[in-house]
C-alpha positions in Angstrom: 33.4 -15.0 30.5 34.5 -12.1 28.7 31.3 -9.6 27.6 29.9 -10.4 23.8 31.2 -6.9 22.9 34.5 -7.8 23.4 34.2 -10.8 21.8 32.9 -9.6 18.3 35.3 -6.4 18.2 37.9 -8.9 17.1 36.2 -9.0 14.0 38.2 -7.0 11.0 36.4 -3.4 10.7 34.6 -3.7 7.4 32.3 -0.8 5.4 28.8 -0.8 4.9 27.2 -0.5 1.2 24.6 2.3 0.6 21.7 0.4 0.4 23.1 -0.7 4.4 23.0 3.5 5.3 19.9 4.1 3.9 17.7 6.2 6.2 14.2 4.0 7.2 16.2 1.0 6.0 14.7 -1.4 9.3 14.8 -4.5 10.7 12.1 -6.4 12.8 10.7 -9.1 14.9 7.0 -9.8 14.4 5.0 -13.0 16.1 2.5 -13.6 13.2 -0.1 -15.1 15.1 -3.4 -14.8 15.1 -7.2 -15.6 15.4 -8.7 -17.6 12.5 -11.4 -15.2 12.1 -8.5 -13.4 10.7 -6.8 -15.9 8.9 -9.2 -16.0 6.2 -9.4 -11.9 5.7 -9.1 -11.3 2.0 -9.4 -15.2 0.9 -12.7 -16.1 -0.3 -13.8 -20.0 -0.3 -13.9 -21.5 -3.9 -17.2 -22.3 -5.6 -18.1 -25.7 -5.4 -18.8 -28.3 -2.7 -16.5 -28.4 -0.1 -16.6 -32.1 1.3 -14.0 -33.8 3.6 -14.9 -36.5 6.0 -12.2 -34.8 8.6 -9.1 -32.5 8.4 -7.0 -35.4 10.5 -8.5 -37.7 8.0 -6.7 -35.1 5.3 -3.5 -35.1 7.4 -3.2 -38.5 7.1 -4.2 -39.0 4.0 -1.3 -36.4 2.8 1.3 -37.9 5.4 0.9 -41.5 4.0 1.9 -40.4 0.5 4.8 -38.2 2.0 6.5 -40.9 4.1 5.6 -43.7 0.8 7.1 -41.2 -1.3 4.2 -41.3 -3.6 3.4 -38.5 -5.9 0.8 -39.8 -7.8 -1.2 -40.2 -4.3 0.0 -37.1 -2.7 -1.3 -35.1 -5.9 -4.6 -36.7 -6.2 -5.8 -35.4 -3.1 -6.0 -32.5 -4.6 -7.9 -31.0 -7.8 -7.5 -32.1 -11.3 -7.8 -28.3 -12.5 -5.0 -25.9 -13.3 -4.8 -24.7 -9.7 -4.9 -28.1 -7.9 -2.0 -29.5 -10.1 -0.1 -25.8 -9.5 -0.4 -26.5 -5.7 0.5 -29.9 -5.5 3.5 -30.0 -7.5 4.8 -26.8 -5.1 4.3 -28.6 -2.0 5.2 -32.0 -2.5 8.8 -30.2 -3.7 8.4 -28.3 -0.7 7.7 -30.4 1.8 9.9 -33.0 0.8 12.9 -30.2 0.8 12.3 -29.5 4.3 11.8 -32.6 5.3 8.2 -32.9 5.9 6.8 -36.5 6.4 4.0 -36.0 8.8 1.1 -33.2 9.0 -1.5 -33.3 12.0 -4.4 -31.5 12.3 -5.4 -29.0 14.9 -9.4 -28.1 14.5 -10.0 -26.4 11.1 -6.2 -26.8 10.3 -3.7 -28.5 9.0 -0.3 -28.6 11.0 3.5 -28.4 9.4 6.1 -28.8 11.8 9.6 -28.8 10.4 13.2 -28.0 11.6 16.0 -26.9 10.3 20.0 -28.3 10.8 20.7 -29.0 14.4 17.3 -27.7 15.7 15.6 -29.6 18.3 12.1 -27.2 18.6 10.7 -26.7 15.1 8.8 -23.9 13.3 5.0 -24.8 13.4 3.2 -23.0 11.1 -1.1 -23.7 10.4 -2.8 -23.4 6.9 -6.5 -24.4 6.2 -7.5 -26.3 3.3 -10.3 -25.4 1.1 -11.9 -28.2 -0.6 -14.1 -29.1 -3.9 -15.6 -32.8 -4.0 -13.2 -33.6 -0.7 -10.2 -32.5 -2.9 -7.9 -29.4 -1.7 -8.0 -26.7 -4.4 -6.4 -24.3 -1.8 -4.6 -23.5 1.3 -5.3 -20.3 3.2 -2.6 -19.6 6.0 -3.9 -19.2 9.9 -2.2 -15.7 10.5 -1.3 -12.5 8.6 1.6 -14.7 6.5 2.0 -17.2 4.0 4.9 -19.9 5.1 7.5 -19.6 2.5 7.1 -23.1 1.4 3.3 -22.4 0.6 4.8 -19.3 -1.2 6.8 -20.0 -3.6 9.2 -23.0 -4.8 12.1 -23.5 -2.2 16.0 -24.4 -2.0 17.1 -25.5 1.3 20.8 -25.1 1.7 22.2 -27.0 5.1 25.1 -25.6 6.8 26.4 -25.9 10.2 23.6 -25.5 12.5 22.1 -23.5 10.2 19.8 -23.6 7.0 19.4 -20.9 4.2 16.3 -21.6 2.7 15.9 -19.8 -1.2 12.7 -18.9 -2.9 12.4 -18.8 -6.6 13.4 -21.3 -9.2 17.1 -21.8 -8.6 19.3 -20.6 -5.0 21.3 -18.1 -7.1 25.2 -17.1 -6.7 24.7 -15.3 -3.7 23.5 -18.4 -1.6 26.6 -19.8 -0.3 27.2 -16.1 1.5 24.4 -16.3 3.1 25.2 -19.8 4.1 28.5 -18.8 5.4 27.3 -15.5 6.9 24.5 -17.8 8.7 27.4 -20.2 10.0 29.2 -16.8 11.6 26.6 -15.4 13.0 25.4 -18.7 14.8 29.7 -18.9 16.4 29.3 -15.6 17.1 26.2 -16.0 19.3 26.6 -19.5 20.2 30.2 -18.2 21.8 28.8 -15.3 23.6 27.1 -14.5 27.1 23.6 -14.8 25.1 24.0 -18.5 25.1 24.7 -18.6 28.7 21.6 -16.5 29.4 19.5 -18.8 27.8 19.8 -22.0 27.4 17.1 -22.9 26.2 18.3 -21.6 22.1 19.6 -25.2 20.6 22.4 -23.2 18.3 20.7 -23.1 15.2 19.8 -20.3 12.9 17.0 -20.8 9.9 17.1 -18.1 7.3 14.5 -17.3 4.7 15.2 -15.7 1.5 11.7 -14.8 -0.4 12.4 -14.1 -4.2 10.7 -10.9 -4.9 9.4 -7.7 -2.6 5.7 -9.1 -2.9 6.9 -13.0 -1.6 8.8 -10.9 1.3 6.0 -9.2 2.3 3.8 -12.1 2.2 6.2 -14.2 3.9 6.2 -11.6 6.9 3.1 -9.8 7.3 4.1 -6.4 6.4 1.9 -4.2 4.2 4.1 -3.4 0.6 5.4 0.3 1.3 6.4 -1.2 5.2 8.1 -4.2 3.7 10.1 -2.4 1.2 11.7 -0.1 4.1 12.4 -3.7 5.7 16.0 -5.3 5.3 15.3 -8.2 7.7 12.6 -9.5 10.0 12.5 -12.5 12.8 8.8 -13.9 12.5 7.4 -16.6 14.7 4.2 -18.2 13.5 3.5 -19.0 17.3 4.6 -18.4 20.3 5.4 -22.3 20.8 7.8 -21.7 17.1 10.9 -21.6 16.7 11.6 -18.2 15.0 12.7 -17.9 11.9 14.4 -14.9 9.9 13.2 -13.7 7.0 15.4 -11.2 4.3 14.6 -9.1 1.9 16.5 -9.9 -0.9 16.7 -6.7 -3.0 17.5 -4.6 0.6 20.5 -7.2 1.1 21.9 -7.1 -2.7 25.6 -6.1 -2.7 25.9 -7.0 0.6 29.4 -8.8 1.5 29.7 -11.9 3.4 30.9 -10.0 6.0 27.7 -6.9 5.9 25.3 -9.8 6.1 27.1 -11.8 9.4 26.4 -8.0 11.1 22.3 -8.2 9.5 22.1 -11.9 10.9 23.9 -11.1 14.3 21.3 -8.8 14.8 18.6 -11.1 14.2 20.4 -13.8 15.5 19.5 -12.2 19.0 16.1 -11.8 18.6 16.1 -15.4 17.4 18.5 -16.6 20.5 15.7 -14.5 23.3 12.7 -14.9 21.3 12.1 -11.5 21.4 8.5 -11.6 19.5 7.2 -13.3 22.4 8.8 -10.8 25.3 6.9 -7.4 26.7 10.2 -5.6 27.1 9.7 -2.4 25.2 10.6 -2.5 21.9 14.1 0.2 22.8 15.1 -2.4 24.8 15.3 -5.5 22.2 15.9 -4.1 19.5 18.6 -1.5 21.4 20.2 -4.9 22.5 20.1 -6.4 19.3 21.3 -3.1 17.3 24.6 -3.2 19.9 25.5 -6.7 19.3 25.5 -6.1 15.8 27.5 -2.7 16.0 30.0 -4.6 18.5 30.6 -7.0 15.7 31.3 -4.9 12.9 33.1 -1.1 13.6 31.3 0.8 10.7 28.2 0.0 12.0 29.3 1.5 15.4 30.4 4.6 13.9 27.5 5.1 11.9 25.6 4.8 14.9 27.6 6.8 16.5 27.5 9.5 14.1 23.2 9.5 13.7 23.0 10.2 17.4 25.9 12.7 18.0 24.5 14.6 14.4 20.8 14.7 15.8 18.7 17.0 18.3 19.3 16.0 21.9 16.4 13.4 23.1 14.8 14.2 25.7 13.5 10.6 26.5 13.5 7.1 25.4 13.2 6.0 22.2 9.4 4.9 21.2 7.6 2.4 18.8 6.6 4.8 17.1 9.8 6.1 16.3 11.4 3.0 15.6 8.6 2.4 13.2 8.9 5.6 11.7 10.9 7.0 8.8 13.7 8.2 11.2 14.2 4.4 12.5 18.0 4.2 11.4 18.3 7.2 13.9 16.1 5.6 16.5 17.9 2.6 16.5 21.2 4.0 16.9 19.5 5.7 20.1 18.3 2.4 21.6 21.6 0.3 21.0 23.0 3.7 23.1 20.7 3.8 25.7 21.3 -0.2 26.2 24.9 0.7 26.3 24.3 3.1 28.8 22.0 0.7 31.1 24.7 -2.0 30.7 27.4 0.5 31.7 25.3 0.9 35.1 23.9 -2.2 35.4 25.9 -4.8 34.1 25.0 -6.6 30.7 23.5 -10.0 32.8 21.2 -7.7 34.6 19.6 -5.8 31.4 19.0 -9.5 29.9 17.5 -10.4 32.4 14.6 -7.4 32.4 14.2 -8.0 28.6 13.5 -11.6 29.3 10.9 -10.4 32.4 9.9 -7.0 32.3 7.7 -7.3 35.7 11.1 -8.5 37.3 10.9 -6.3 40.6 14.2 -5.4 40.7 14.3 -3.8 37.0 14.8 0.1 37.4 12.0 2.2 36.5 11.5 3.6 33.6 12.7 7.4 34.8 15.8 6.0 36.3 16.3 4.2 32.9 15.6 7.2 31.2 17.7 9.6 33.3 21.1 6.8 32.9 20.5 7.7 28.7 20.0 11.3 29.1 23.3 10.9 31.7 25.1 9.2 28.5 25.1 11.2 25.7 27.7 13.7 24.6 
């Protein structure tokens, strides 16, 4: 099979936008969860009573009005006030958009499960109700972020094997880009050694698009300065999840169709190894992911190219740190060159396999790793 690299250099060169270039400009793959103690930080229980004979006793009561398609029912579980009605006219659009007809209950929690076009494993995501008189007046998400369904209002757009789901009031002109973008980038990976690596990745992207800055950062985790500097992230709300990736919508404005298929490549690959879930260093998967995306699109590469070659001589690896930091663009271009380089001696089967077991007793240590880079660069 011929290397991925190869593949996506058939790809017309195309040139990036400035807000593509912009130094710090990042993207990311988190796994969001966490221990309930920390759920809750930051989300005091309502006054009032709370009452419930049972949160599977909830689940069903809100998966019976789901699969009878009754909204009269579904809303009077929760509160009459202001707040209750807010909530329950959100979700029961929400839910039914994805597809929701069945909630379980896991402790404390209530449990959505939901896939997107083609997928076989589905996001699972936890939120816990807070109750007056056995009625929900809120929802509190288990982990650092809010679901975009419990967000905000939701479009989902099916595609091929993938879905582009909208936040905000309407899906917007730009929506059938990032549809077609989605159905590239999932060809593009689905066509590539990835997909031979691991089979376990049913073909299937899911894409998030969170209205405003604030809904992006809620949607992901990230605190507001973090999230600004963020053009893309690939969250899992477990590690049993499918992943799903998130984009912030003002960092991918002016984009073209063929600017985002390099952004979703990128994530694509996190999505296609479940990166969030792997101990590789954080060089090594986002390194892997930065060259896919460079192979696909030739601007990228020279960029790339060009941070490295322009900047002080390394003298190691890059760090988390410094991919964090507000030099990332550089760092990246770094890691997608010292994966190059590893691949070069190694042999691209050979560095996926490490990322996917970094205790693999054949991986090279980290000087030899280290000294390959150094070896590499001009």
């Amino acid at each position: 099979m011929a290397r991925l690299r190869d593949l996506l250099r058939r790809s017309t060169p195309r040139k990036l936008t400035p807000i593509a270039t912009q130094p710090g400009l990042r993207r990311r793959s988190l796994l969001l969860a966490a221990a309930a103690s920390a759920s809750l930080a930051g989300c005091a229980p309502p006054a009032g009573p709370r009452e419930r004979s049972s949160t599977p006793e909830l689940a069903s009561d809100l998966s019976n009005a789901l699969r009878t398609a009754n909204a009269a029912r579904f809303a009077g579980i929760f509160t009459p006030d202001a707040e209750g009605l807010r909530l329950s006219g959100l979700l029961w659009r929400n839910l039914i958009a994805l597809g929701v007809i069945d909630l379980t209950a896991q402790g404390d929690a209530l449990v959505v499960e939901w896939c997107g076009p083609g997928e076989i494993l589905g996001a699972v995501e936890q939120v816990v109700p807070w109750l007056v008189d056995g009625r929900i007046v809120r929802l509190a998400p288990r982990g650092p972020a809010r679901p975009l369904w419990l967000a905000e209002p939701i479009t989902m757009l099916p595609g091929d094997q993938v879905g582009v789901i909208v936040g905000g009031s309407s899906a917007g002109s730009d929506a059938r880009g990032l549809l077609t973008a989605a159905e590239r980038a999932v060809h593009l990976l689905a066509t590539s050694e990835l997909r031979a690596a691991v089979t376990s990745w049913d073909g299937s992207l899911v894409v998030g698009v969170p209205s405003t800055l604030d809904a992006f950062a809620a949607v992901t985790g990230l605190g507001a300065d973090v999230a600004a500097r963020t053009q893309a992230v690939t969250v899992m709300a477990s590690a049993d999840s499918a992943p799903r990736i998130v984009l912030n919508r003002l960092a991918i404005a002016g984009l073209s169709t063929d600017e985002l298929t390099t952004v979703l490549v990128h994530e694509g690959v996190h999505v296609v190894l479940r990166t969030p879930t792997l101990r590789a260093p954080l060089w090594l998967s986002e390194g892997l992911a930065e060259s896919v995306a460079a192979a696909s699109d030739r601007a990228t590469k020279l960029r790339n190219d060009g941070l490295f070659r322009s900047s002080p001589r390394p003298t190691a690896l890059p760090t988390a740190a410094e991919l964090n930091g507000p030099d990332a663009a550089r760092a990246y271009a770094l890691s997608a060159h010292a994966v190059d380089a590893a691949t070069a001696r190694w042999g691209r089967p050979a560095v996926l396999d490490w990322l996917l077991d970094w205790t693999a007793p054949e991986r090279p240590t980290e000087a030899e790793l280290t000294a390959t880079y150094l070896a590499s660069l001009p």
